[in-house]
C-alpha positions in Angstrom: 62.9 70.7 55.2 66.7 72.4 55.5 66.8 75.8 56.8 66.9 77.7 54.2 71.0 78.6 53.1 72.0 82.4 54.2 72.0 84.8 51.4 74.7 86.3 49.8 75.9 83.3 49.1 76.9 83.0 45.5 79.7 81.5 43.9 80.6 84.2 41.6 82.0 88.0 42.5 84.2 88.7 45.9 87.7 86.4 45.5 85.9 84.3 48.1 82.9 83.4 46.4 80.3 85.4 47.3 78.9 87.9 45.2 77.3 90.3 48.0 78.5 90.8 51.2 76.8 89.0 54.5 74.5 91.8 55.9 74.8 91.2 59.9 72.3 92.3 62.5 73.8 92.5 66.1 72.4 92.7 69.1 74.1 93.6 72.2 73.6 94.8 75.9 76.9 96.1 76.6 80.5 97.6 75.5 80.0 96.0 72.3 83.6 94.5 72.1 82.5 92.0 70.0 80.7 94.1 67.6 83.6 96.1 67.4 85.8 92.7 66.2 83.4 92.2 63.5 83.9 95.7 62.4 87.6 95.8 62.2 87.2 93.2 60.4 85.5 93.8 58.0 87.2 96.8 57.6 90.3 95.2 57.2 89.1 93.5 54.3 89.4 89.6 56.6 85.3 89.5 56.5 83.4 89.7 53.8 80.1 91.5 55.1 78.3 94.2 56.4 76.6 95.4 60.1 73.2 96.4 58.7 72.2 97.4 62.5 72.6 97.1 66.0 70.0 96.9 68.5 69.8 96.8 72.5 67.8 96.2 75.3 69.9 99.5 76.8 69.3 102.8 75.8 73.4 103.4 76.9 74.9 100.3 75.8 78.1 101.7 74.9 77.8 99.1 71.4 74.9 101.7 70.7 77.6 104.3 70.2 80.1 102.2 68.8 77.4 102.0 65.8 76.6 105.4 65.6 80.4 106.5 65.6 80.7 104.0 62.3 77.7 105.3 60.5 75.5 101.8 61.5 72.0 102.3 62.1 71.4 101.5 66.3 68.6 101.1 67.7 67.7 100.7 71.3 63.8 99.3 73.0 63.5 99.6 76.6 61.5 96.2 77.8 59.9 98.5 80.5 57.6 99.8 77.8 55.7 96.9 76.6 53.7 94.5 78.4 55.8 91.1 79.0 58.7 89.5 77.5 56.6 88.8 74.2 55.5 91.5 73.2 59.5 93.4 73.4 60.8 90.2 71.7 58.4 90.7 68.7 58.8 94.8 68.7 62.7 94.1 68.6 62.7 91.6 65.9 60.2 93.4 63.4 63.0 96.0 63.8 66.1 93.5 63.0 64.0 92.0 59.8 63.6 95.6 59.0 67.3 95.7 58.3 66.8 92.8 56.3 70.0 90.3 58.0 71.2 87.3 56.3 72.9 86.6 60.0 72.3 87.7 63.1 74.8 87.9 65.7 73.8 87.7 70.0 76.8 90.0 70.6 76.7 90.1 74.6 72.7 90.6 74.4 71.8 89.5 78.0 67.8 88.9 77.4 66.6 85.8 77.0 64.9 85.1 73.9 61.1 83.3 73.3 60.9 80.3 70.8 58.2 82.6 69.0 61.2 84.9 67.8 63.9 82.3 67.9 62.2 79.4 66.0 61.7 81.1 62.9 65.4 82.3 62.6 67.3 79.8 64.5 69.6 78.7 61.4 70.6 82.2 60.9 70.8 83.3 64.6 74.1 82.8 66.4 75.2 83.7 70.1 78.7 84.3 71.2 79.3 82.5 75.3 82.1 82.9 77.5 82.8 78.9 78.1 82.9 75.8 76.6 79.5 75.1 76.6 78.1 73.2 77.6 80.2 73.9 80.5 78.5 77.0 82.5 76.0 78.4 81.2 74.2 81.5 82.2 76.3 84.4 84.1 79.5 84.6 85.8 80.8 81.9 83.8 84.6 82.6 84.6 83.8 82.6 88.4 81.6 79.3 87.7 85.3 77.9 86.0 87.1 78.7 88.5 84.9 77.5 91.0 85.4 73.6 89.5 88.9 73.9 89.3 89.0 73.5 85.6 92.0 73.3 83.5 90.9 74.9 80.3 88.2 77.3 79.9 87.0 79.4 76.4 84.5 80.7 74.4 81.8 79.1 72.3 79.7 80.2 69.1 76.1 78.7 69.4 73.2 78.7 67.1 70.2 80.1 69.5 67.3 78.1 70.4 65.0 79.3 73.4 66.9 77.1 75.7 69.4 79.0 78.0 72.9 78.6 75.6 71.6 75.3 74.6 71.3 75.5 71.2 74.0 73.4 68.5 77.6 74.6 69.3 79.3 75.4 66.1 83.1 76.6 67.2 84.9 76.6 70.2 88.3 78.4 71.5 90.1 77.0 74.0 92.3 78.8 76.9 94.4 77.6 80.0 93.4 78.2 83.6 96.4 79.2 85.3 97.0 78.9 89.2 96.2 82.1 90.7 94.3 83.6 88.1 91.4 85.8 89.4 87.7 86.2 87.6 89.3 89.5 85.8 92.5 87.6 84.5 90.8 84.6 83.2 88.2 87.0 81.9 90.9 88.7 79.5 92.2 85.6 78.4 89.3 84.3 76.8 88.0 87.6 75.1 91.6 87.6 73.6 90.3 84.3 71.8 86.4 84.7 71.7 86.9 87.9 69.5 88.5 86.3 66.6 86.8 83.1 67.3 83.5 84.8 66.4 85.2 86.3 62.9 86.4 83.0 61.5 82.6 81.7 63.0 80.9 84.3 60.9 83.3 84.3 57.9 82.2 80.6 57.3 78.6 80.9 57.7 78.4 84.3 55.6 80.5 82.0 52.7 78.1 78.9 53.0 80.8 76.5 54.5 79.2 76.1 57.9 74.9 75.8 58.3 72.6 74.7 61.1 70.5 71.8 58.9 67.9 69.4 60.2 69.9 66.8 61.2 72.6 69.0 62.6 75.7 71.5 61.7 77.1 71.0 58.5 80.3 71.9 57.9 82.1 71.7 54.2 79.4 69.7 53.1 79.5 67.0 56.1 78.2 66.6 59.3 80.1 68.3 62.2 80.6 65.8 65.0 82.2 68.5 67.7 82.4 71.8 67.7 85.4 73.3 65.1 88.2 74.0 67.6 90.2 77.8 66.4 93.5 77.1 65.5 96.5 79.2 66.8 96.0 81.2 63.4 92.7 82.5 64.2 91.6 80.4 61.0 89.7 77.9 60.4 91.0 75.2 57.5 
């Protein structure tokens, strides 16, 4: 059985087709950079959805106040107060189904997730990774880049599985490695890309055009054989 489409999906109401927009759960352990892409976003009428909530492992993830500042309902667990990975995992997620998400977005959320949590949601789950996966995954991917002597480096938007950033890669954005660059430059480079790599990434999965389906990603009704590459537009055709 295919996963089941997100909502919001209709093809009558907004000028793109949808008739409500894409209500988006993030989750995030940090700045919130990423969060804060979507937003502008949206509010500049290029994404056709909505943060429903934001939750973190951190009690002073600065994405937490990013939230707050734009009226979004954050929410923050600390891991240290339930027993083992589990039992956080399933006190976080009854929290993000609260909000009622037709997508949710792994935001720089630096917890491993358990297939108990994952499985049931893994169509509508995507993370955002600093490489071309399956290039380096894990941490301190531009240092891991840099370490091979790569030529090209970039950001990827994956569909989560309980595998460490080994789940289907949807979209990819691609950036140079230039001689001399340092950890912090090549670090720049690609979150100049990976933010509106993950906008065009959500805008066609909130619109229908991209889906994680049994026998792989789907994209405008065929099977994706590589990952969408981001065109110098920041659109995807």
């Amino acid at each position: 059985m295919a996963p089941p489409a997100l909502e919001g999906s209709a093809t009558a109401g907004a000028p793109d087709g949808r008739s409500t927009p894409c209500r988006i759960a993030v989750l995030a352990s940090g700045r919130g950079s990423n969060l804060q892409a979507l937003l502008d976003a949206i509010a500049g009428g290029r994404l056709h959805a909505t943060v429903c909530g934001v939750f973190s492992d951190r009690t002073d993830a600065p994405a937490l106040a990013r939230a707050r500042a734009a009226g979004i309902p954050a929410t923050a667990l600390s891991p240290r107060a339930f027993a083992d990975r589990a039992a956080f995992d399933a006190a976080l997620f009854e929290r993000v189904d609260a909000s009622r998400p037709d997508l949710i977005v792994c935001a720089g959320y630096m917890r491993l997730l358990g297939a108990d949590v994952v499985a049931p949601r893994s169509a509508r789950m995507i993370n955002v990774h600093p490489s071309l996966l399956p290039a380096f995954k894990g941490l301190h991917t531009h240092r891991q880049a840099l370490a091979a002597g790569v030529t090209e480096h970039g950001a990827s938007i994956h569909f989560v599985t309980a595998d460490l950033d080994g789940g289907p890669v949807a979209a990819q954005a691609v950036v140079p490695v230039h001689a001399g660059d340092d950890e912090a430059m090549l670090a720049a480079r690609v979150l100049v890309r990976e933010h509106p790599l993950l906008v065009a990434t959500v805008e066609l999965l909130a619109s229908g055009r991209l889906a994680l389906e049994c026998d792989g990603i789907v994209y405008d009704g065929a099977r994706l054989q590589a990952p969408l590459q981001l065109p110098a537009n920041n659109r995807f055709a």
